[in-house]
C-alpha positions, 0 to 999 in steps of 0.5 A, a space after each residue: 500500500 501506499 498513503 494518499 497525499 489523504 491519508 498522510 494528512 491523517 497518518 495518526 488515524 492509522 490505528 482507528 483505520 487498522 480497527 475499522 478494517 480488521 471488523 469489515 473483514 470479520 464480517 465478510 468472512 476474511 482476516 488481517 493477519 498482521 500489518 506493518 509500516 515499511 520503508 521503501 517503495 511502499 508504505 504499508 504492506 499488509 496480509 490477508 486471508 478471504 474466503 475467496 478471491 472475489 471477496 478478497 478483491 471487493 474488500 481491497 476495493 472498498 478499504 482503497 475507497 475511502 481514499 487513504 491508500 492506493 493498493 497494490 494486490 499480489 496473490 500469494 500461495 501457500 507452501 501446502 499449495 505448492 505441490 498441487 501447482 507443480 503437478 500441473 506443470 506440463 
């Protein structure tokens, strides 16, 4: 993630926001497993579990929304989902 020029003005709301976030993920079904401020090309990086992509997505669109963040989404997969991507391998 990266701060709006919007949401640095209001950088010591991150705590209410992180709040706020993590209570609209309960209710669709996902979880924030940790968030961290980072130095670098981005400033925050966060990680995420939903039900599904769809909602996953919808949830990233929605949080970006309120005009604090822009996002950037990256599909990780698991270790135990790692065999399973190999054995299609042609």
């Amino acid at each position: 993630m990266n701060f709006t020029e919007h949401g640095i003005k209001g950088i010591k709301d991150v705590p209410a926001r992180l709040a706020a976030a993590r209570q609209l993920f309960e209710s669709k079904g996902a979880k924030m497993h940790s968030y961290f401020l980072t130095m670098g090309q981005y400033d925050a990086v966060s990680i995420l579990e939903a039900p599904d992509e769809e909602t996953g997505m919808s949830l990233a669109i929605a949080i970006a929304g309120q005009g604090n963040i822009r996002t950037t989404t990256v599909r990780a997969f698991t270790e135990a989902e790692i065999p399973g991507i190999l054995d299609k391998l042609p």
